[in-house]
C-alpha positions as CSV (number, residue, x, y, z in Angstrom):
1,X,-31.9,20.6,6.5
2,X,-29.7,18.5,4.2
3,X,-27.7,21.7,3.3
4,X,-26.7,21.9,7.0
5,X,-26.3,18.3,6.8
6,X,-24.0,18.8,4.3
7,X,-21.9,21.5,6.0
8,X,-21.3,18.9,8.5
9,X,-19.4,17.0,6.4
10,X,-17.8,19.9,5.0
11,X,-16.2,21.0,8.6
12,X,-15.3,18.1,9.8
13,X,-12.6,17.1,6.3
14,X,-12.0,21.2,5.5
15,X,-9.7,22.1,8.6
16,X,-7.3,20.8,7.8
17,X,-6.8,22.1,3.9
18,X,-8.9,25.4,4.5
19,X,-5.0,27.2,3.8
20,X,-5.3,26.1,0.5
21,X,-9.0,27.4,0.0
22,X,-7.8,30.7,1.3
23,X,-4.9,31.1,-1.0
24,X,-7.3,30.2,-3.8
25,X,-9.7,32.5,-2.8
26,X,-7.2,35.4,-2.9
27,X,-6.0,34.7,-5.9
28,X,-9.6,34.8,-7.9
29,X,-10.5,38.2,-6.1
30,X,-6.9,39.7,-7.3
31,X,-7.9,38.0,-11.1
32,X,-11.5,39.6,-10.6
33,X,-9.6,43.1,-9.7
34,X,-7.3,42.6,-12.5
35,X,-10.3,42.0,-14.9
36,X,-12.2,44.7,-14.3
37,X,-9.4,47.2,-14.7
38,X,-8.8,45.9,-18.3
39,X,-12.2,47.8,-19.3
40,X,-11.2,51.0,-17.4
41,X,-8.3,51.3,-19.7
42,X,-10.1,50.6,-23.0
43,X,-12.6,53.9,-21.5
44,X,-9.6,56.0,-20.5
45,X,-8.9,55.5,-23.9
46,X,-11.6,55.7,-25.5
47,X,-12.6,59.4,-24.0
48,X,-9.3,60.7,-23.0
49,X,-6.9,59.7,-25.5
50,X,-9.0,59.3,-29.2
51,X,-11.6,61.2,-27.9
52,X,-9.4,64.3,-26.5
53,X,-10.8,64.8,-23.3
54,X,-8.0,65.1,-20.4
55,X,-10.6,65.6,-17.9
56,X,-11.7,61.9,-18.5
57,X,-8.4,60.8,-17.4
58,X,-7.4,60.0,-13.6
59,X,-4.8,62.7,-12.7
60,X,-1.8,59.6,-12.1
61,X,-3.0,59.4,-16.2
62,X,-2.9,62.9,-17.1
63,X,0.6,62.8,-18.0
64,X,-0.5,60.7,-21.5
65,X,-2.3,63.3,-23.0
66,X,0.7,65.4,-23.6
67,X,2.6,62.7,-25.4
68,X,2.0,61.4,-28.9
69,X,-1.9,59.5,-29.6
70,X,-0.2,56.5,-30.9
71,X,2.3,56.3,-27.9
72,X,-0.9,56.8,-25.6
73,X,-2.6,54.1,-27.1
74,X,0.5,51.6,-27.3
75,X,0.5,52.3,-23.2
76,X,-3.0,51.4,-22.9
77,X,-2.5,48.3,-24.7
78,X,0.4,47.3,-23.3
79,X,-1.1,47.9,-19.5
80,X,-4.1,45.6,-20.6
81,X,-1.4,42.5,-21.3
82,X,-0.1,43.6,-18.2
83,X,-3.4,43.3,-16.1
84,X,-4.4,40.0,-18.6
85,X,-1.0,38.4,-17.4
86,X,-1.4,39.5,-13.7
87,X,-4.8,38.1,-13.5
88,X,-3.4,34.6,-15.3
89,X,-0.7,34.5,-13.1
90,X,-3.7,34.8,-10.4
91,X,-6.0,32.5,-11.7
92,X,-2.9,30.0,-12.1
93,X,-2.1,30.3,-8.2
94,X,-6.1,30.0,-7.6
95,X,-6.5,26.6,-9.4
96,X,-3.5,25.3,-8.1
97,X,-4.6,26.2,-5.0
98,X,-7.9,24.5,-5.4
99,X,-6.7,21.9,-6.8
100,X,-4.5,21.0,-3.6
101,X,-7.3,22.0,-1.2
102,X,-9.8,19.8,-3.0
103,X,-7.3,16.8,-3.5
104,X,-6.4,16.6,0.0
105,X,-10.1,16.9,1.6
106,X,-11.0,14.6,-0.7
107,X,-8.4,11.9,0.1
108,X,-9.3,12.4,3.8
109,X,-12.5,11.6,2.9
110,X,-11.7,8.6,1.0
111,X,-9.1,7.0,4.3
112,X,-12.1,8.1,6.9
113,X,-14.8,6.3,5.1
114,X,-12.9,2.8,3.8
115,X,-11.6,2.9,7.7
116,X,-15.1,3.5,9.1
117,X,-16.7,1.0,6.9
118,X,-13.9,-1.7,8.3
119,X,-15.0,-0.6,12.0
120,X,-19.1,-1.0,11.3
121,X,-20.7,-4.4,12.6
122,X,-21.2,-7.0,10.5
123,X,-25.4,-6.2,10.7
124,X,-24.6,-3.4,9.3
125,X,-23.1,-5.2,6.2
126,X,-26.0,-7.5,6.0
127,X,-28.4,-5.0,5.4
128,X,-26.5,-2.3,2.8
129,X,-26.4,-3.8,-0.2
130,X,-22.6,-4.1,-1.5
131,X,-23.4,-2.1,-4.9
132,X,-24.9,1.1,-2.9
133,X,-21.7,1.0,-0.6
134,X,-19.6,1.2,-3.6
135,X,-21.4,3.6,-5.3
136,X,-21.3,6.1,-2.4
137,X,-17.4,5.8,-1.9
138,X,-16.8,6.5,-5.6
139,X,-19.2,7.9,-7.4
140,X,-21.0,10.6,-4.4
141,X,-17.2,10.8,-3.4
142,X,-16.6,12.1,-6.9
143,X,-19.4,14.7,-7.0
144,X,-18.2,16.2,-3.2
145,X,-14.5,16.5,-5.2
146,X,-16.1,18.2,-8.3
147,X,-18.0,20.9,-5.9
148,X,-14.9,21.7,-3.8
149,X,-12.5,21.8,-6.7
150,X,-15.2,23.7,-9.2
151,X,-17.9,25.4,-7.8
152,X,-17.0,26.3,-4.4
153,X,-14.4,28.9,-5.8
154,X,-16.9,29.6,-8.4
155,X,-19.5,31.1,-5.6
156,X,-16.4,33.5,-4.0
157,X,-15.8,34.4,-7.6
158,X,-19.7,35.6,-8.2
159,X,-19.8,37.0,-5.4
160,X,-16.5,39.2,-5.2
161,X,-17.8,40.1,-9.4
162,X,-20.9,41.3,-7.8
163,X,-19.7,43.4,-5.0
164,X,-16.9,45.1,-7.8
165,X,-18.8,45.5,-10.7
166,X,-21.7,47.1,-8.2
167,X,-19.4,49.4,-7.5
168,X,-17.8,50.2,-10.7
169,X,-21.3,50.1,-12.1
170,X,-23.2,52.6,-10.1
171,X,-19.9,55.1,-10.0
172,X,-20.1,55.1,-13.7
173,X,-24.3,55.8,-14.1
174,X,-26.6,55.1,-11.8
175,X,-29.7,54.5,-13.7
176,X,-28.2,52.2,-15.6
177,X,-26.7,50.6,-13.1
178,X,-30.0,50.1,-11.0
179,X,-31.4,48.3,-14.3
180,X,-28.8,45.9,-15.2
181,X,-29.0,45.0,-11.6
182,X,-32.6,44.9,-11.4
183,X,-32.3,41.5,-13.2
184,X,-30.0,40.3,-10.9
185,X,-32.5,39.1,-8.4
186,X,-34.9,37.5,-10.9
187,X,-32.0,35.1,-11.8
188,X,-30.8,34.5,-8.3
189,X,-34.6,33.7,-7.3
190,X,-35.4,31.6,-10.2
191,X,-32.0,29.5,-9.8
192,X,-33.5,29.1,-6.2
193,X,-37.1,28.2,-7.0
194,X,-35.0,25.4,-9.6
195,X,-32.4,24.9,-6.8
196,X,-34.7,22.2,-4.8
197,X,-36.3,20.6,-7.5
198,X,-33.1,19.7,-8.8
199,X,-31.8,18.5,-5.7
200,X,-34.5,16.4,-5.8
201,X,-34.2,15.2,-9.6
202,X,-30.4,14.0,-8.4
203,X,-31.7,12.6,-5.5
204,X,-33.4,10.0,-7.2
205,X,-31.1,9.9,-10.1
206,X,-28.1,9.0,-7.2
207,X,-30.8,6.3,-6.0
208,X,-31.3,4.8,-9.4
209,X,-27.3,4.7,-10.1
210,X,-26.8,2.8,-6.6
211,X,-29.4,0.2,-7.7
212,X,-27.6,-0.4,-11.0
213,X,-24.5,-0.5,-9.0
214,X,-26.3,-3.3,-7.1
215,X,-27.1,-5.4,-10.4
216,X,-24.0,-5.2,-11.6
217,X,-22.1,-6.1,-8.6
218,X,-24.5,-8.9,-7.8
219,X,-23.9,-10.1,-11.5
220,X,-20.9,-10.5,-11.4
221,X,-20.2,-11.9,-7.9
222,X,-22.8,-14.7,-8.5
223,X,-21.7,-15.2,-13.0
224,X,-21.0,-18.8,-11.9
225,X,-24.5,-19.3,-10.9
226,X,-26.0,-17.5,-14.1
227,X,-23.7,-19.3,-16.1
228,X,-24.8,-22.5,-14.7
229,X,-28.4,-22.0,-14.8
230,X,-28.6,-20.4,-18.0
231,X,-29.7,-16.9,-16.5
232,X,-28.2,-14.9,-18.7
233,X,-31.6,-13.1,-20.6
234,X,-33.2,-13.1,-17.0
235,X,-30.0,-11.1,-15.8
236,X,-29.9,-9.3,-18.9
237,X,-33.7,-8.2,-18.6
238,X,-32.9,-6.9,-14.8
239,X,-29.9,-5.0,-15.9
240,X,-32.1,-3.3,-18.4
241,X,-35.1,-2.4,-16.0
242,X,-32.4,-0.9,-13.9
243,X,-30.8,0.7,-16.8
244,X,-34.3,2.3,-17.9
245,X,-34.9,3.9,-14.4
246,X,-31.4,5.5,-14.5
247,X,-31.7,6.7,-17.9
248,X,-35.3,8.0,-16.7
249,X,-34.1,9.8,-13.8
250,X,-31.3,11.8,-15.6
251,X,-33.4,12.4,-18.3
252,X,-35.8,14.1,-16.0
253,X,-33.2,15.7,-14.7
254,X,-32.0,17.0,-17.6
255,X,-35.4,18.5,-19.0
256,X,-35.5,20.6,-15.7
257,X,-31.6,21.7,-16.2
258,X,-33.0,22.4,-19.8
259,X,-35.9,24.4,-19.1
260,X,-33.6,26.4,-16.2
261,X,-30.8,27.2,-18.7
262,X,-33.6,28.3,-21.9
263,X,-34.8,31.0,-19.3
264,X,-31.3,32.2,-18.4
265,X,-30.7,32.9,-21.8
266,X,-34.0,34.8,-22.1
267,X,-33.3,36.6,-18.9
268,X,-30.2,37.6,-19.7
269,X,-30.5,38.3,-23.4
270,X,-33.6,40.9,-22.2
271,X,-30.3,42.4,-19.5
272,X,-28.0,43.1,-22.3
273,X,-30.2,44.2,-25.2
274,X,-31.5,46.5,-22.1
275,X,-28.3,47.7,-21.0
276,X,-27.2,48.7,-24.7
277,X,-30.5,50.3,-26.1
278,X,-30.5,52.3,-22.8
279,X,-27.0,52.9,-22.6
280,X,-26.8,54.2,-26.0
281,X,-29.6,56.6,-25.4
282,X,-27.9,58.1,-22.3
283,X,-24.7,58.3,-24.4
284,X,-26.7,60.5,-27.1
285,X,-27.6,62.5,-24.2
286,X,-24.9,63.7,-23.1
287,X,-25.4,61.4,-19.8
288,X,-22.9,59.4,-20.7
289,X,-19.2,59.3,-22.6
290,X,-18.7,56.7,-25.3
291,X,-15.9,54.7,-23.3
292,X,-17.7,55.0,-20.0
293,X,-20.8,52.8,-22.1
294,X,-18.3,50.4,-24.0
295,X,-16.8,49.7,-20.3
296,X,-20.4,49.7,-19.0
297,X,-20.8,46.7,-21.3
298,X,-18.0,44.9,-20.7
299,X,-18.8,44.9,-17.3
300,X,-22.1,43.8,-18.1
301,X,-20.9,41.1,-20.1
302,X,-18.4,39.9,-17.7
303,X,-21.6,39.6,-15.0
304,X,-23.9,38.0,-17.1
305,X,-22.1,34.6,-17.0
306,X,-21.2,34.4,-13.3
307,X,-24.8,35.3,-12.4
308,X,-26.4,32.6,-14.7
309,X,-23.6,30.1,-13.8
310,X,-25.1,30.8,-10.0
311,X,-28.1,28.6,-11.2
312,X,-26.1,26.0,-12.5
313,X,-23.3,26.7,-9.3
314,X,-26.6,26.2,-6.8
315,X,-27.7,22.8,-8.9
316,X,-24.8,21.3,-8.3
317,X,-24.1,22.8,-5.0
318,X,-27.5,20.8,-4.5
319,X,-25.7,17.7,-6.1
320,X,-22.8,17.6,-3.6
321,X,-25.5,18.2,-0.9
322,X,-27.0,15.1,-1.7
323,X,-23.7,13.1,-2.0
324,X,-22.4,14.5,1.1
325,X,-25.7,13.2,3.1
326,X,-25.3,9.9,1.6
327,X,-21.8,10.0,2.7
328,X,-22.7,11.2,6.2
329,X,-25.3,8.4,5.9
330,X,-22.0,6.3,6.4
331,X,-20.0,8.3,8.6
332,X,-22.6,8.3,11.3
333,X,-23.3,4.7,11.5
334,X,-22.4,3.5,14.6
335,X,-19.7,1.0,14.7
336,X,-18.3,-1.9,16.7
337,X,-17.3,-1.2,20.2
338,X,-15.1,-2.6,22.2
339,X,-14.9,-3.7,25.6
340,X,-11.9,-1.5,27.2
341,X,-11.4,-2.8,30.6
342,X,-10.2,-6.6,29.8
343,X,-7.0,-7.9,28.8
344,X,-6.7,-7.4,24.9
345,X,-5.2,-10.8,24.7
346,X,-7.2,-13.1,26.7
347,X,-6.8,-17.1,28.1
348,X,-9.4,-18.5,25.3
349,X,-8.2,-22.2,25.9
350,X,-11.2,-23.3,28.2
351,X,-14.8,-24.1,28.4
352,X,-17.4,-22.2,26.4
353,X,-20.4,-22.4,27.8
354,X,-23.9,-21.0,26.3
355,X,-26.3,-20.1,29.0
356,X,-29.8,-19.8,28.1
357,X,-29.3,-18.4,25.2
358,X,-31.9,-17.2,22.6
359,X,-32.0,-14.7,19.6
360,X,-33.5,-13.1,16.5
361,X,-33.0,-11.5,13.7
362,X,-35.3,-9.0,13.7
363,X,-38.5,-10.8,14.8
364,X,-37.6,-13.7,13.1
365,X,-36.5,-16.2,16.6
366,X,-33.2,-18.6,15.4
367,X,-32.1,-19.7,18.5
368,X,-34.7,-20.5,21.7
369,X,-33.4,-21.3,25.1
370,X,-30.2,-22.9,24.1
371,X,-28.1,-24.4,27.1
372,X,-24.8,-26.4,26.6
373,X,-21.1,-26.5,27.5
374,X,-18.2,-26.9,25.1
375,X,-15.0,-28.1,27.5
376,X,-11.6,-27.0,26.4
377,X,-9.6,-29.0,23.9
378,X,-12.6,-31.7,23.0
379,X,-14.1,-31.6,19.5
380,X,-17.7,-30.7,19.1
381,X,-20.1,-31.5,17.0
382,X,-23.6,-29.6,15.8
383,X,-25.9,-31.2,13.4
384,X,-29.0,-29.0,12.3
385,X,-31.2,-28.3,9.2
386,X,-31.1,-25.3,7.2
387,X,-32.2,-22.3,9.4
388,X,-31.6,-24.5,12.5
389,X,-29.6,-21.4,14.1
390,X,-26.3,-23.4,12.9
391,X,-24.4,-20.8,11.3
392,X,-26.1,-18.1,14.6
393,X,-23.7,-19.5,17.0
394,X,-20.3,-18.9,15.2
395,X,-21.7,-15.5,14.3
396,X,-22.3,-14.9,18.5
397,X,-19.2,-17.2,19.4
398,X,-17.3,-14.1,17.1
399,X,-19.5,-11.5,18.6
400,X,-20.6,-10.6,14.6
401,X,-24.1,-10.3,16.6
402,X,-24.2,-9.4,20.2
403,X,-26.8,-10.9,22.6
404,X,-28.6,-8.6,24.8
405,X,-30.0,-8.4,27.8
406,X,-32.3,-11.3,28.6
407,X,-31.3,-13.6,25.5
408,X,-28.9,-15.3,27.8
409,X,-25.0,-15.2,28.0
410,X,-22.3,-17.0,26.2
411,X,-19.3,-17.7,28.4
412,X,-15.5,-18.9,28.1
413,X,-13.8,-19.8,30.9
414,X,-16.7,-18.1,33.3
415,X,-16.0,-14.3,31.3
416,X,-18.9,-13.3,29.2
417,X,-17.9,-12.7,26.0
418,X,-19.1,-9.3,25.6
419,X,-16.6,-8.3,27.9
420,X,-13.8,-9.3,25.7
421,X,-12.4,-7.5,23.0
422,X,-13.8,-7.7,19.4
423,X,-10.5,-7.7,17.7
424,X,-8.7,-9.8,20.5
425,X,-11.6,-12.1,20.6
426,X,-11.6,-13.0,17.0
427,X,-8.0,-13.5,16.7
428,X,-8.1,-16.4,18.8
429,X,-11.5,-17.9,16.8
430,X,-10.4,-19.6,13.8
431,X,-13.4,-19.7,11.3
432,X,-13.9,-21.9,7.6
433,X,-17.1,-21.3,6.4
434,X,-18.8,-23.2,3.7
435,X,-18.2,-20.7,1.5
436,X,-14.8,-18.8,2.2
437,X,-13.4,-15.8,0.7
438,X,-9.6,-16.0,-1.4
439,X,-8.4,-12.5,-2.3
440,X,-7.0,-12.1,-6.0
441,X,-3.7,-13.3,-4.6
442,X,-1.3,-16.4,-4.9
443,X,-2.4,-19.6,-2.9
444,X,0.7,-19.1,-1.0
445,X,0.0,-15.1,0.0
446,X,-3.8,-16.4,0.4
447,X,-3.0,-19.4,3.5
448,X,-0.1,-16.9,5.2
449,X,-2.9,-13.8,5.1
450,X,-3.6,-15.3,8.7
451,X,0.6,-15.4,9.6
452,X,2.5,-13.2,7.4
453,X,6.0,-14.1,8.9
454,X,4.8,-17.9,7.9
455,X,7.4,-19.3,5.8
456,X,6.7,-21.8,2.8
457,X,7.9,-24.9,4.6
458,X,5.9,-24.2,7.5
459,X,2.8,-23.4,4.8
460,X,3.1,-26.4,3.1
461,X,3.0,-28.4,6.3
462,X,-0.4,-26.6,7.4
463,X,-1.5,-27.1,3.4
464,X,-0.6,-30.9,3.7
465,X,-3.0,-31.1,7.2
466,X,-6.1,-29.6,5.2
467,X,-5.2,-32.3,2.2
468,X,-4.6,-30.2,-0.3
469,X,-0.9,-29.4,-1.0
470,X,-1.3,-32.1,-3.6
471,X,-3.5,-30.2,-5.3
472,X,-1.6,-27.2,-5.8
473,X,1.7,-28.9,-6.6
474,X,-0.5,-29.6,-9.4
475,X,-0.5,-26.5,-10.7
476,X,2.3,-25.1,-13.0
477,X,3.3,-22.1,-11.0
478,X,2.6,-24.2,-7.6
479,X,1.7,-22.3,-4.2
480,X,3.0,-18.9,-6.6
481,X,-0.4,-19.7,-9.1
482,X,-2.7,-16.6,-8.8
483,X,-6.3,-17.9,-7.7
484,X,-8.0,-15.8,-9.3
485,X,-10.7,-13.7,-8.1
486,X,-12.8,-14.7,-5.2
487,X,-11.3,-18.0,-6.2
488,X,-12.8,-19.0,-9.4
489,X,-9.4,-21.0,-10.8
490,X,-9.8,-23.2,-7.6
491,X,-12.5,-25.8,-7.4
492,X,-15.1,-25.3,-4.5
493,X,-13.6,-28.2,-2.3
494,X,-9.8,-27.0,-3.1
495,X,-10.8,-23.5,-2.1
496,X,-12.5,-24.8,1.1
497,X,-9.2,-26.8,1.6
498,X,-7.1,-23.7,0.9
499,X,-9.6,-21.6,4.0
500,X,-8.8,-24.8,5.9
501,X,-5.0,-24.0,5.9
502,X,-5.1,-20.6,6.3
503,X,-7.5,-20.9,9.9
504,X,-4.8,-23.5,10.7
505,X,-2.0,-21.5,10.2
506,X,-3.6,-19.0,13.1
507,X,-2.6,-22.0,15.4
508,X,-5.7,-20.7,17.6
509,X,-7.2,-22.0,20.7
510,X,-10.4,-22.4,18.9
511,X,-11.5,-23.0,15.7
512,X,-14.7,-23.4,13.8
513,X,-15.5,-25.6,10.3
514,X,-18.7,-23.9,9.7
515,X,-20.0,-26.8,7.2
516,X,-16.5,-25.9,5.6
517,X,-16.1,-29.6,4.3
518,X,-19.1,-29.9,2.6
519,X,-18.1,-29.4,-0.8
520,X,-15.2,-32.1,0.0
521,X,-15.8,-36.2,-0.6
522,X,-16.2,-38.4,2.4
523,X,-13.0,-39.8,1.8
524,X,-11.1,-36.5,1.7
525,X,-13.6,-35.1,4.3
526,X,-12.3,-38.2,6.6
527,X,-8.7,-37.6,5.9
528,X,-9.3,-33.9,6.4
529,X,-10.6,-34.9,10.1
530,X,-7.6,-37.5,10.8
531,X,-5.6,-34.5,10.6
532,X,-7.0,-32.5,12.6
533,X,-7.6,-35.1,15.4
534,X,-3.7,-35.4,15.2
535,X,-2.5,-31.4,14.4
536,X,-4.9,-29.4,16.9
537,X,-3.6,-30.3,20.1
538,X,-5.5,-28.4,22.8
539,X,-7.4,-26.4,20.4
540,X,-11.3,-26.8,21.0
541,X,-12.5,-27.8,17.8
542,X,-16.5,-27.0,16.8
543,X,-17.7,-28.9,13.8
544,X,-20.8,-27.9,12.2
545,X,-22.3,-30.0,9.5
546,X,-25.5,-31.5,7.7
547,X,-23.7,-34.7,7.0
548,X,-23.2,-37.3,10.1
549,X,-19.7,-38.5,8.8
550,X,-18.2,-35.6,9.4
551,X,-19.7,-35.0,13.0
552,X,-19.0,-38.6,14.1
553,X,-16.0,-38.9,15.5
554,X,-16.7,-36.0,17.4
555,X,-16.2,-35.9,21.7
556,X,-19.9,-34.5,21.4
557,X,-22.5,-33.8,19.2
558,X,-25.4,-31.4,19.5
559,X,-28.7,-31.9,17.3
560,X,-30.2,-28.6,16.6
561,X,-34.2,-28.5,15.9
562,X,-36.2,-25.2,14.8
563,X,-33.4,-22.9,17.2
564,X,-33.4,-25.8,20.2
565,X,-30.9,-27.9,21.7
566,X,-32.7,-31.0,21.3
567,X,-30.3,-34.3,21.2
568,X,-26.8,-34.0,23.0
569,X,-24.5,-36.6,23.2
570,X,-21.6,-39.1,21.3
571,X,-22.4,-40.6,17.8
572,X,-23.1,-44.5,19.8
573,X,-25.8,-42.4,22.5
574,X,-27.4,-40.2,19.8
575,X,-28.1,-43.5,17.6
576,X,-29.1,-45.6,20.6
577,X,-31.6,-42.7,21.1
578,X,-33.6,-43.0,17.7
579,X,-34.3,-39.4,17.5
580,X,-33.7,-36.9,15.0
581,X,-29.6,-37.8,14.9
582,X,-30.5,-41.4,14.5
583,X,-32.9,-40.7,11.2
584,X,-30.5,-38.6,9.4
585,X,-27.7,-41.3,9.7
586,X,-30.0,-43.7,8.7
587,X,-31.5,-41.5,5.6
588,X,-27.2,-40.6,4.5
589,X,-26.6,-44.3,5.4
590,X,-28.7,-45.3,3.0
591,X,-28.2,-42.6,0.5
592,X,-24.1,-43.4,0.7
593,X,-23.1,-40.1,2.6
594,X,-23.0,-42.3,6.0
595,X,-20.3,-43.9,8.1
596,X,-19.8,-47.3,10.1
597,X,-20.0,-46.7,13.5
């Protein structure tokens, strides 16, 4: 089942380079032709030159037999470099060939999956682990370009060796023939019988190598927090459980590979000492000339490696089986769709309105029954605890998570939002979150990511809004200083500030601070908002925070409670209310993170 999987992959990337393949696979049959010819003319020689027999000799070669022995011979040799260069010239044209074929498919593969794992919803990415993606993309990647570049060619090779040396075989001696190729099979069905088991030893050992991928990746992205914490043995232990269970798995692995390649050389060891004791005896008979038997050998010899190598050619044919499923694992992951029959650019500047809307992640409920209205160009505020569904309604306002049917609606200007465009939808939704993402760029290239065409005057002037131009004329090499990556030369507020700047710079009708000033001060957090208030003209602002200062001064303010809607109103109505909006100021009142009224 996973072979055909596999094959899957296989037509889908091939069509387009199967010229190469085909080249390649002509020019291994020519070098196979060309390699068994070599052996014909060592047993021309052999019997119809040294040993004197013309009737040996084809009747194009009867003509050497009249000239000197040593001339003869000199021919012979000479036509052997000739068919040794043909079938180099051919092996060179194959590989190249190959290499081309492989190469291309390969980097097809690579631009369908990065642009297939851009396309996949963001559930998707919540529930594949980072590590395992990468590992997939590079390392399952990898094996896929080892089989099409190695072993594919390596099966037409066996199996256009078989098919000649059957012939050349049997027209030589049949007997003889029939037993050398009697072991044949027992290799073919042992490599077989090894053949799933080994598919199954790489399965496990790909597994084990994603996990490890995991801890690492996870190391690293989080070395701030291990650092801080003093994690480092805990890590260190993890890595090495990981590490053990890899090791394990290829170590299994290579016990079986051991054990299959300790009774290929019994098998074929038994083949040639067979072939020679036998062969020898027909010789002395009379059944046989001499060069017909060191031919016979040759052949022999040349067989005896393809026919193993079909174990190993089936193991890893097993290998890339595996890596392509994985692969295909991605591929056929359903991505994002899009709503085709509405403007791709639509009117976002007016009232968002959430109608009855609940939902869950899984069977975990975050949001219950959640009615309210946002009107165009008003700033508005949401207060909640941790897993008060906060962070839920940017992800639905983005259409990250979709609701379905019967958890409600979610409205701007009276069009549901699932009948706007993904991509046209989000470029009109600014979004900070609390912990944004810089890319190992300079602070400038990081704020104009969102307007390339942004120039630095008109980048400074969005930097100054978010309060931190300042800051980065601080720095030696200014808004040219390389952050970094992820951020780490930037401090957590500065880097907040910097996300600030570049959702500004998208001039959008709505934006989003997703608790994206919490790692500010309330003095720069104030300042922050001042700006706003003054640069976001028209834009419908949404505010969502823990602490009350920041949601103040806000047109409205929602007060989330276990995935309800529980307190709506201004900061004066809310306290006059003494409800849950009333407590918390009064608890960061007292605690300094409060405001006057």
């Amino acid at each position: 089942m996973k072979t055909l999987t596999a094959f899957r992959l296989f037509r889908r990337f091939l069509p387009g380079h199967w010229r190469y393949f085909l080249v390649a696979f002509l020019g291994t049959g020519l070098n196979i032709i060309f390699m068994f010819l070599a052996p014909q003319i060592v047993r021309f020689a052999v019997d119809g030159i040294i040993g004197g027999d013309p009737d040996t000799l084809p009747s194009f070669l009867r003509f050497l037999y009249g000239i000197a022995p040593q001339t003869a011979l000199l021919y012979a040799a000479l036509s052997i470099l000739l068919f040794i260069a043909l079938g180099g010239i051919c092996s060179y044209i194959s590989r190249i060939n190959i290499g081309r074929g492989a190469e291309g498919t390969v980097k097809s593969l690579r631009n369908t999956l990065f642009a297939h794992v851009q396309k996949l919803p963001f559930k998707w990415h919540t529930e594949t682990q980072t590590g395992d993606i990468i590992q997939r993309c590079t390392s399952d990647v990898e094996v896929v370009h080892s089989f099409l570049s190695t072993q594919l060619v390596e099966v037409v090779r066996t199996l256009v060796l078989i098919a000649t040396a059957t012939v050349l075989m049997f027209a030589m001696n049949v007997p003889l023939a029939l037993f050398a190729f009697a072991f044949v099979p027992i290799i073919v069905c042992y490599s077989m019988l090894f053949y799933g088991r080994i598919a199954d030893k790489f399965h496990k050992a790909d597994v084990a190598e994603g996990a490890l991928m995991v801890r690492v990746q996870e190391n690293l992205t989080g070395m701030r927090v291990v650092k801080a914490f003093g994690r480092e043995q805990f890590e260190l232990e993890k890595f090495h459980e990981k590490n053990d269970a890899h090791s394990k798995a290829w170590i299994d692995m290579g016990y079986l590979l051991g054990l299959y390649w300790g009774i290929g050389d019994i098998v074929t060891g038994l083949q040639t000492m067979g072939v020679i004791l036998i062969g020898t005896y027909l010789t002395v008979q009379g059944h046989m000339t001499l060069g017909a038997l060191i031919a016979f050998i040759s052949y022999s010899q040349i067989l005896t490696w393809p026919v193993r190598a079909l174990g190993r050619t089936l193991s890893d044919m097993s290998q890339a089986t595996v890596s392509a499923t994985r692969l295909l694992d991605i591929l056929d992951a359903k991505p994002e769709d899009n709503a085709p029959h509405l403007d791709t650019r639509p009117n976002l500047a007016a009232d968002i309105v959430f109608d009855h809307v609940s939902f869950a992640y899984h069977t975990t409920e975050v949001l219950n029954n959640l009615n309210f209205t946002i009107p165009k160009g008003t700033v508005f505020g949401i207060l909640g605890g941790t897993g008060s569904g906060k962070s839920t309604i940017t992800y639905l306002l983005t259409r990250l998570y979709d609701l379905t049917d019967g958890q409600g609606k979610i409205t701007i200007g009276g069009v549901d939002i699932r009948e706007i465009d993904r991509r046209a939808l989000r470029r009109e939704v600014g979004l900070v979150l609390q912990e944004p993402f810089l890319f190992s760029k300079t602070i400038g290239e990081n704020i104009a990511i969102a307007r390339e065409e942004a120039d630095l005057a008109e980048i400074r002037r969005i930097a100054q809004i978010a309060d931190v131009d300042a800051n980065i004329m601080e720095f030696t090499n200014a808004y040219d200083t390389i952050v970094g990556e992820r951020g780490v030369t930037l401090s957590g507020g500065q880097k907040q500030r910097v996300a600030i700047a570049r959702t500004l710079l998208l001039n959008a009708p709505i934006l989003i601070f997703d608790d994206s000033l919490s790692a500010v001060d309330m003095e720069t957090d104030a300042k922050i908002q001042k700006a706003l208030r003054e640069n976001t003209h028209g834009a419908t602002v949404i505010l969502i925070s823990h602490r009350v200062s920041t949601l103040m001064h806000a047109d409205q303010i929602l007060v989330l409670d276990e995935g309800r809607g529980v307190e709506l109103g201004t900061h004066k109505t809310l306290l006059a209310k003494d409800g849950i909006y009333s407590r918390v100021y009064k608890l960061q009142s007292q605690a300094g993170e409060g405001g006057g009224h």
